[in-house]
C-alpha positions as CSV (number, residue, x, y, z in Angstrom):
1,X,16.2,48.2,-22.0
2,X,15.2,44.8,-20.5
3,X,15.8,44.8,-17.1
4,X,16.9,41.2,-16.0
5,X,17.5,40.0,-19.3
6,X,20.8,38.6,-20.8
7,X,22.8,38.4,-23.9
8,X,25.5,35.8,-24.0
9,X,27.5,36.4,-26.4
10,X,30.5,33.4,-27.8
11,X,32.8,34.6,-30.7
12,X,36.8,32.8,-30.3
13,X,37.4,36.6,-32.1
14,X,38.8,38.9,-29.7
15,X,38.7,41.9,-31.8
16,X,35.2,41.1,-33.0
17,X,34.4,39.7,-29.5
18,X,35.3,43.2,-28.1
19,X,33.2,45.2,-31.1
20,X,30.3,43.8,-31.0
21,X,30.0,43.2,-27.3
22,X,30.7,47.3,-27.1
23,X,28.0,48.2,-29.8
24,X,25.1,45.8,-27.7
25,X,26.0,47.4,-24.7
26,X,25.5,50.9,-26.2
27,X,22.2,49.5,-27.3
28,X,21.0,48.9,-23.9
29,X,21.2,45.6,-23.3
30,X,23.6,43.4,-20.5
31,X,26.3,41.2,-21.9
32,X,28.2,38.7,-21.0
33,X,30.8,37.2,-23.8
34,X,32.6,34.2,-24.1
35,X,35.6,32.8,-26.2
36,X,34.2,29.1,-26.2
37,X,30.9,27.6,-26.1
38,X,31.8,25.0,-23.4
39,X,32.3,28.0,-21.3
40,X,29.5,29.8,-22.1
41,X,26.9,27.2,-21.3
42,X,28.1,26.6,-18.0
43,X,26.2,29.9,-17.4
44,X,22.9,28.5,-18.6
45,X,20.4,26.7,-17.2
46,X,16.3,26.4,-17.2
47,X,14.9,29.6,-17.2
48,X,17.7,31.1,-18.1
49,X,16.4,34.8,-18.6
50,X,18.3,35.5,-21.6
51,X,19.2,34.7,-25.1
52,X,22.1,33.5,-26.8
53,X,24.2,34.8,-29.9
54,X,27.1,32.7,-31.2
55,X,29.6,32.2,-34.2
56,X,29.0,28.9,-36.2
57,X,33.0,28.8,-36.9
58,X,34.4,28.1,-33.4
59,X,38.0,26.5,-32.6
60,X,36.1,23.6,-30.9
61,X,32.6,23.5,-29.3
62,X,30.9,24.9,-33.1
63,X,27.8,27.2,-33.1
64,X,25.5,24.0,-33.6
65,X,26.6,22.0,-31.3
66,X,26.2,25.2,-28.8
67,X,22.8,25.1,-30.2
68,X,22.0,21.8,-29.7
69,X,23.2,22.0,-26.2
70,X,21.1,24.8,-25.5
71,X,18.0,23.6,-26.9
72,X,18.5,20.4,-24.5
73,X,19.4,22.7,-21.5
74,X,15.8,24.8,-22.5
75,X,14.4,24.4,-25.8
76,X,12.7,28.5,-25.4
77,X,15.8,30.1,-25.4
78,X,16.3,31.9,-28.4
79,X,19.8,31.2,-30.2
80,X,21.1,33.6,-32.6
81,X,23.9,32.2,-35.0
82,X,26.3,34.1,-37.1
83,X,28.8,33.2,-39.8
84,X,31.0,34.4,-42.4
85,X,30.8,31.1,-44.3
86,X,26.8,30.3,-44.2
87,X,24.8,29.7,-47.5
88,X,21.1,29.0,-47.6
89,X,21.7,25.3,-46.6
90,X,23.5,26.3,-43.7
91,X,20.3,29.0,-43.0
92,X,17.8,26.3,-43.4
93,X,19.7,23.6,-41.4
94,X,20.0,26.3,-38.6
95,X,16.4,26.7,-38.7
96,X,15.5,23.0,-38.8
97,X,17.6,22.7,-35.2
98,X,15.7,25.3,-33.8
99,X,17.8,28.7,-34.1
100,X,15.4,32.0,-33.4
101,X,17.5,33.1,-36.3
102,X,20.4,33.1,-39.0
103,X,22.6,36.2,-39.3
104,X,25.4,36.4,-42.6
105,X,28.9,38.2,-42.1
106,X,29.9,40.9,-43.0
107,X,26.6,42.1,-41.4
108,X,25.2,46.1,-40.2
109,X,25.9,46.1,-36.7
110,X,21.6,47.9,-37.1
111,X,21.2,43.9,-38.1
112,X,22.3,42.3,-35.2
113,X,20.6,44.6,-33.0
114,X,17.4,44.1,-34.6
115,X,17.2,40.7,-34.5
116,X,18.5,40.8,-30.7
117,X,15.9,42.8,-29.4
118,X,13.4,41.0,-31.2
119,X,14.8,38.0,-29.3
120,X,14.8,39.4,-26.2
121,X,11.3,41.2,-26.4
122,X,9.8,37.0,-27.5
123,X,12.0,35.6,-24.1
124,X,10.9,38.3,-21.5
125,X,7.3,37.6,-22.8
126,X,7.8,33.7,-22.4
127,X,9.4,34.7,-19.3
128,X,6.3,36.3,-18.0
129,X,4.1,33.9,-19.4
130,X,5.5,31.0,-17.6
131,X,5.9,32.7,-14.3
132,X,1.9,33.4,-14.6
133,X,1.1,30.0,-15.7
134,X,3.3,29.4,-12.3
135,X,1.7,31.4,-10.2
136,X,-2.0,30.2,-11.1
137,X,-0.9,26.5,-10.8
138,X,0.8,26.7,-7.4
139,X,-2.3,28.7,-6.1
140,X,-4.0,25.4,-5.6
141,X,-1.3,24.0,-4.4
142,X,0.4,26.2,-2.0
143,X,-3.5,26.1,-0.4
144,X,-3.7,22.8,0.0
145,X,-0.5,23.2,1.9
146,X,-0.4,26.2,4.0
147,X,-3.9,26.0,5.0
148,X,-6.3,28.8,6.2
149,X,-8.3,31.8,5.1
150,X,-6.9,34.4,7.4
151,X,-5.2,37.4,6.3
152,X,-2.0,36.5,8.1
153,X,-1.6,33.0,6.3
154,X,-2.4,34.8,3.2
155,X,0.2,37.4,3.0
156,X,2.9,34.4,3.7
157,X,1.2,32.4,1.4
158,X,2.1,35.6,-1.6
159,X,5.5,36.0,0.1
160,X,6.0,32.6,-0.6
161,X,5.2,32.6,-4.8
162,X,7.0,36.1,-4.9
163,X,10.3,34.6,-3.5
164,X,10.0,31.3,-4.8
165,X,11.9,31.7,-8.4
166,X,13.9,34.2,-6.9
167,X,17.5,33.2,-6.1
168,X,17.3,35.4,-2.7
169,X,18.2,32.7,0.6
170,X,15.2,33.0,2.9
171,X,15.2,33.8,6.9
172,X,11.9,31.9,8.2
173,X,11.1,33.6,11.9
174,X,8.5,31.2,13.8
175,X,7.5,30.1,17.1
176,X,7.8,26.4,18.0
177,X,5.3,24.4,15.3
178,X,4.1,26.7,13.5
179,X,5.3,25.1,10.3
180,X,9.0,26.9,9.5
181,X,9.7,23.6,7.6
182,X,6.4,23.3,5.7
183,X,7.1,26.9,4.6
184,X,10.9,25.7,3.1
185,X,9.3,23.1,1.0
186,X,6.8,25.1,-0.2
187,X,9.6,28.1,-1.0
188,X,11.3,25.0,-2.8
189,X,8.8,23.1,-4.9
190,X,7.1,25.8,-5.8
191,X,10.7,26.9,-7.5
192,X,13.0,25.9,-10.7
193,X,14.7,24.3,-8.1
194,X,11.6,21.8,-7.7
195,X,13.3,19.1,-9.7
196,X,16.3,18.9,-7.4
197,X,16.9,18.0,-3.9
198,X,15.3,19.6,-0.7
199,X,17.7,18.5,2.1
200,X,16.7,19.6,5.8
201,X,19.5,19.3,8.5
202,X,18.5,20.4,12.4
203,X,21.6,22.4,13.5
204,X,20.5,21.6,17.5
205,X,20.4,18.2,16.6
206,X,23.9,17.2,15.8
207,X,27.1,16.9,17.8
208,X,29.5,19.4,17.3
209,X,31.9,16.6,16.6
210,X,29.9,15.7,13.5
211,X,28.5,18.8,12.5
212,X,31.3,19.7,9.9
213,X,31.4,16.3,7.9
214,X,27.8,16.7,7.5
215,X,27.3,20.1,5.8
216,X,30.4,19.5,3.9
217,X,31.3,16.4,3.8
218,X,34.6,14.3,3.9
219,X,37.4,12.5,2.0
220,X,38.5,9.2,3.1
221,X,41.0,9.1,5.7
222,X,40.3,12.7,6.7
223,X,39.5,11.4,10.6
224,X,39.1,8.2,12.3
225,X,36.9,6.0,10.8
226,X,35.8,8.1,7.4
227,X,37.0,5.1,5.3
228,X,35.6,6.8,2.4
229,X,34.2,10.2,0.3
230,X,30.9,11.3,2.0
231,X,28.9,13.9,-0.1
232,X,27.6,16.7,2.5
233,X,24.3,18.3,2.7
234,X,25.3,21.5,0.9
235,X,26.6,19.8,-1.9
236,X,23.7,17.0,-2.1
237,X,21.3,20.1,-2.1
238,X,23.3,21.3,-5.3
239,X,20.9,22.8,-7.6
240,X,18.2,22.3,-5.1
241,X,17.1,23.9,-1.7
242,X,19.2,23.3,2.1
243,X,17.0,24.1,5.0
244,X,19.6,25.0,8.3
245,X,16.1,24.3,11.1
246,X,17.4,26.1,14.5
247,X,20.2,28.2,13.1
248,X,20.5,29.9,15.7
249,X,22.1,26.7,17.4
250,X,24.8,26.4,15.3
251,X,28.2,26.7,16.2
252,X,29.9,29.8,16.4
253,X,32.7,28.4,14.5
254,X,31.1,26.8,11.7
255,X,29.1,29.9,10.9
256,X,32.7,31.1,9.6
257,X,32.7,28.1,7.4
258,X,28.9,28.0,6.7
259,X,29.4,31.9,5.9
260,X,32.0,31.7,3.0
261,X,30.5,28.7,1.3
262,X,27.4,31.5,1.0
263,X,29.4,33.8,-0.3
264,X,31.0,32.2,-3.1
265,X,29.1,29.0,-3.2
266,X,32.0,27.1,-2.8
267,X,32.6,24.3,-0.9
268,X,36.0,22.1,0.7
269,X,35.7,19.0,2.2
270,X,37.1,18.0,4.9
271,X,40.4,16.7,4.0
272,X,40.4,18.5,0.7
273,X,41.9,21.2,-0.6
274,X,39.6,21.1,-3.9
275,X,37.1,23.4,-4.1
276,X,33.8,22.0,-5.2
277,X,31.3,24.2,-7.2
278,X,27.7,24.6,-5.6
279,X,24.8,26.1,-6.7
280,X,21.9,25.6,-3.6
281,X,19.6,27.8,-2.2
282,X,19.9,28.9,2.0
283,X,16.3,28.4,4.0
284,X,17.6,29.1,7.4
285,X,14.7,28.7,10.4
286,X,15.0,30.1,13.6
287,X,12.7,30.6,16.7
288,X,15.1,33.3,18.4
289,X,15.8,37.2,17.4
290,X,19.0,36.6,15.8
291,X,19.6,40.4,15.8
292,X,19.4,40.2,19.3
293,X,21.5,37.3,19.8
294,X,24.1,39.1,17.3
295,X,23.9,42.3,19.7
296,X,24.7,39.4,22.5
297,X,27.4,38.0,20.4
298,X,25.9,34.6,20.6
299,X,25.3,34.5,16.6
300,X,28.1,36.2,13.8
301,X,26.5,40.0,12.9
302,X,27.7,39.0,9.6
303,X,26.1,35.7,9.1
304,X,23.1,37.5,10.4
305,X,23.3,40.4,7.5
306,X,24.3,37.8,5.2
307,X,20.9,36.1,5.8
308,X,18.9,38.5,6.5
309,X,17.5,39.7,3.0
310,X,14.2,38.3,2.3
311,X,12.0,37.6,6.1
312,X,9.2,35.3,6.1
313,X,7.4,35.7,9.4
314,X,5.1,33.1,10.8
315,X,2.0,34.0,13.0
316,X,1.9,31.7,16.0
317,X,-1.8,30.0,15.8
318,X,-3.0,32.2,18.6
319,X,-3.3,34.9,15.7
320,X,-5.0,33.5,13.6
321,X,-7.8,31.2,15.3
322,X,-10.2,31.5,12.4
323,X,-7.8,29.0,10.7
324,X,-8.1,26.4,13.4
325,X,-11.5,24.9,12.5
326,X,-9.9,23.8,8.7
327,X,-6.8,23.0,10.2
328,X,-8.5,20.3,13.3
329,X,-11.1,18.9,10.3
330,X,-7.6,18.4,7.8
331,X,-5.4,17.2,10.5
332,X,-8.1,15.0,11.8
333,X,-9.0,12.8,8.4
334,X,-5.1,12.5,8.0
335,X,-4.8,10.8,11.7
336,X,-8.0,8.8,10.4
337,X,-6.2,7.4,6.9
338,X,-3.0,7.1,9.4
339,X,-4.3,4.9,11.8
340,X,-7.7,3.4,10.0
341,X,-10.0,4.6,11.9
342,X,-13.0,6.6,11.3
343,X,-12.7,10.5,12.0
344,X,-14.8,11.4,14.9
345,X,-17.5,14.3,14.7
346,X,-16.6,17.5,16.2
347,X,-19.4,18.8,18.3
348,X,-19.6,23.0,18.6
349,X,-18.4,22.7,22.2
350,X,-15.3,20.9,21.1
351,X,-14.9,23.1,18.6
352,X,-15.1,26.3,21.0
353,X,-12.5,24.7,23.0
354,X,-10.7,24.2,20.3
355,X,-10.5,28.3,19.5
356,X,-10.6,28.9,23.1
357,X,-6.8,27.6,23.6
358,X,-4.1,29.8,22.5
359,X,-1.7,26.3,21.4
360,X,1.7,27.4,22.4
361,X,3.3,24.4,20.3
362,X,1.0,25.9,17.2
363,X,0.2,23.4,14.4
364,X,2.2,21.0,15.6
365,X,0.5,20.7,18.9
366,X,-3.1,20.7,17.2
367,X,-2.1,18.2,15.3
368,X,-1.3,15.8,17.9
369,X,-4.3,16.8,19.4
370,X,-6.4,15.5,16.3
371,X,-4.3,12.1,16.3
372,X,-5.7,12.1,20.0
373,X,-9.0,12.3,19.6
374,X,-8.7,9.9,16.8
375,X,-7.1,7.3,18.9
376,X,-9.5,8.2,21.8
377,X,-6.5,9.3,24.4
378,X,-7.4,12.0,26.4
379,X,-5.7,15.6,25.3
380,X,-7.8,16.0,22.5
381,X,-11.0,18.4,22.3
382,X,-13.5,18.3,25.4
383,X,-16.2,20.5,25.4
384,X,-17.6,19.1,28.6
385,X,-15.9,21.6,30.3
386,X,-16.2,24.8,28.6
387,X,-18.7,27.3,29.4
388,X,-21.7,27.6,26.4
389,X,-21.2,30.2,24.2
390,X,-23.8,32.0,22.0
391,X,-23.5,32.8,18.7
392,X,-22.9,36.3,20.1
393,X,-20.0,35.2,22.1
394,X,-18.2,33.4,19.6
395,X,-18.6,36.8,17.0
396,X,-16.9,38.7,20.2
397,X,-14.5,36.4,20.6
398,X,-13.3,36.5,16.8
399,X,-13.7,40.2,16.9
400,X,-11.4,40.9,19.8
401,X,-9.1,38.7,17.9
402,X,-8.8,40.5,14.2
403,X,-8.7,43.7,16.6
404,X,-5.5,42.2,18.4
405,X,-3.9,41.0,15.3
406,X,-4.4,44.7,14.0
407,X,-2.9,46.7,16.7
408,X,0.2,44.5,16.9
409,X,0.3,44.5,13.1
410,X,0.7,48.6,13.3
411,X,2.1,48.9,16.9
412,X,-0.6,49.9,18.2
413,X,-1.2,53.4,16.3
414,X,-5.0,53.9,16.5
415,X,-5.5,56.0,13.3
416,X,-3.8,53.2,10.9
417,X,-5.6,50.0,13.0
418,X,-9.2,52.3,12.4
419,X,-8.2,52.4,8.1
420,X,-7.5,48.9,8.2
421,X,-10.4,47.7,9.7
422,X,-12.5,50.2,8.4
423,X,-14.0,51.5,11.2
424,X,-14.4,55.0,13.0
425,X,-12.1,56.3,15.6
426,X,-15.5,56.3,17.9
427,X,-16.4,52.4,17.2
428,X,-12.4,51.1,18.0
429,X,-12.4,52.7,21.4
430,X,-15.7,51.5,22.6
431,X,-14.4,48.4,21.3
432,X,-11.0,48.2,23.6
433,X,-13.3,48.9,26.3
434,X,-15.2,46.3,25.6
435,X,-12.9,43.5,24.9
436,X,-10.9,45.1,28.1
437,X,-7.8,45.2,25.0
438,X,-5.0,47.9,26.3
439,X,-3.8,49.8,23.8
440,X,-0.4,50.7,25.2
441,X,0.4,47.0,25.4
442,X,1.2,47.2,21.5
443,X,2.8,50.5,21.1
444,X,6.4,50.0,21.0
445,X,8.5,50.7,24.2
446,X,10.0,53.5,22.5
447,X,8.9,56.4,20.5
448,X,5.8,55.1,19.9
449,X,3.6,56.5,17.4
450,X,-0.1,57.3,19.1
451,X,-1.4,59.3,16.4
């Protein structure tokens, strides 16, 4: 009836517990019951995507204080309480702290189940609303961030808002610099999780040695020298967001541990035997096929199934050269405000070399270029070298570029690169020739489709 919505439900009756959890159910919606309201709202938090129904008579933790706690946790979601000893004081008082409603016992079960879905229907709507009012405030944001206007930025740009409030970990494929960790902070602050920490950690860039303590931490006295608790990544990110950069690089024995702790979001540290609660989100970055490295037994198959749910893929710059002229001119005012200098013009020759390169270190590596120029070292733009180019070049150029990115985006079937471009069968071919583009080069290696 509403899909992804929740009743909790807290009565310290089992019998009535058990009977009215029964007769929701048969309604339609999901329930989840509790015998104590301590219990119960360790389930809920912000944007919790549910509503709440509990006795006022309870053995400790009453129905007020429930609601009170709830309206602290997130003041929009609805609270439902029942009693067999209210009066019209109790009704009004409930009202006055903020209860959706007030429900007398002995009560038609009809009652309950009116009121409920009238709940539910007012918290999917907020539900929605808010996600929208999201959406349209991170557009600006996410832009300013991730910038360009090609089509390839712009589909991970929408990836990015659809998986952000989703609770799915994220696998973020990219080449060397081409902004793997730009993309987990976006994934992150454009979340509930916003408010808590985003906590990087570079798996290659740790000794073995160390690596445990810091994703989990340590007691004191657990080895030489740990003289006393350390808090670990995973369990500072709590709440919040841990980026693993160069996963791939991560010992083969920790991905054991690293696997578990996923799996029940559970943590020990070293020299504990407690078990320590975590609620954190999994970015993992990589540069290498991990299905390929599992196939070579150099990463755990089931780490790599564990992760990989929801992709992200990021186009190397090479494929998306339209974006470089925003990117130079944004990357060059920053080295300008870095280093106080004024931000040198870029002439069209500069410019043409600066779409001419295909920038194997990506963003990264035209950004170091623009805090060249800035500084006035040499590896920045020079256009003394590169051959003019007409207007008509420069068109040829981007078109044999959005033709590229279109055969490797379909492997290389002509028929589906023609719809998406919009263009005749006729007009792509004389194209290839053109450009001196192979077609082949993009079909896959096996089975291709060349219809």
């Amino acid at each position: 009836m509403f899909d992804g919505l929740q009743i909790i439900f807290i009565e310290d009756d089992r019998a009535v517990r058990t009977s009215v959890t029964e007769t929701l159910e048969l309604a339609g919606f999901d329930v989840v019951s509790f015998e104590a309201g301590e219990r119960a709202l360790e389930h809920i938090e912000p944007g919790f995507a549910g509503i709440v129904i509990s006795d006022v008579r309870l053995t400790n933790m009453d129905g007020f204080a429930v609601l009170r706690a709830v309206n602290a946790i997130d003041a929009t979601i609805p609270v439902i309480l029942v009693t067999g000893h209210g009066d019209v004081s109790m009704a009004v008082e409930a009202m006055r702290d903020g209860a959706y409603d007030f429900i007398e016992k002995p009560f038609a079960m009809e009652r309950l189940v009116e009121v409920a879905t009238r709940a539910m229907e007012k918290r999917g709507l907020r539900l929605e609303v808010d996600a929208l009012r999201r959406q349209v405030r991170n557009k600006a944001g996410i832009e300013a961030t991730l910038l360009g206007d090609s089509p390839a930025i712009k589909e991970v740009r929408r990836q990015i808002l659809n998986l952000a409030d989703t609770s799915a970990d994220v696998l973020v494929y990219g080449e060397t610099g081409t902004g793997k960790e730009v993309v987990a902070r976006c994934l992150h602050e454009h979340s509930k999780r916003s408010k808590a920490n985003f906590v990087a950690i570079n798996c290659g860039g740790l000794p073995e040695n160390l690596f445990e303590s810091e994703i989990f931490g340590h007691e004191p006295g657990a080895f030489t020298n740990a003289s006393k608790r350390r808090i670990g990544k995973i369990e500072h990110a709590n709440g919040g967001t841990l980026l693993l950069d160069e996963i791939e690089s991560m010992p083969m024995g920790l991905q054991v541990k690293l696997l578990r702790a996923l799996q029940e979001r559970k943590i020990e540290r070293l020299g504990s035997n407690e078990q320590v609660p975590v609620d954190f989100r999994i970015v993992a970055a990589t540069k290498c096929d991990l299905a390929e490295l599992s196939a070579q037994q150099k990463f755990r198959s089931d780490l790599y199934y564990r992760l990989n749910v929801a992709v992200l893929e990021l186009p190397p710059l090479r494929e998306r050269r339209e974006d470089i002229p925003v990117l130079f001119e944004h990357f060059l005012l920053q080295a300008a405000m870095r280093y106080a200098r004024d931000a040198p013009a870029v002439d069209a020759s500069q410019m043409r070399s600066l779409m001419a390169s295909d920038w194997p270190g990506n963003v990264r590596e035209l950004r170091n270029a623009a805090d060249r120029f800035v500084l006035g070292l040499p590896g920045g733009p020079s256009g003394a070298a590169a051959a003019p180019m007409t207007l008509a070049s420069q068109m040829d150029m981007i078109e044999k570029t959005l033709i590229e990115q279109a055969l490797k985006q379909h492997s290389g079937r002509p028929q589906v690169v023609c719809d998406a471009l919009g263009i005749g069968k006729k007009t792509l071919y004389d194209k290839l020739n053109k450009h001196g583009i192979a077609i082949d080069a993009f079909r896959p290696a096996v089975g291709g489709d060349a219809q």
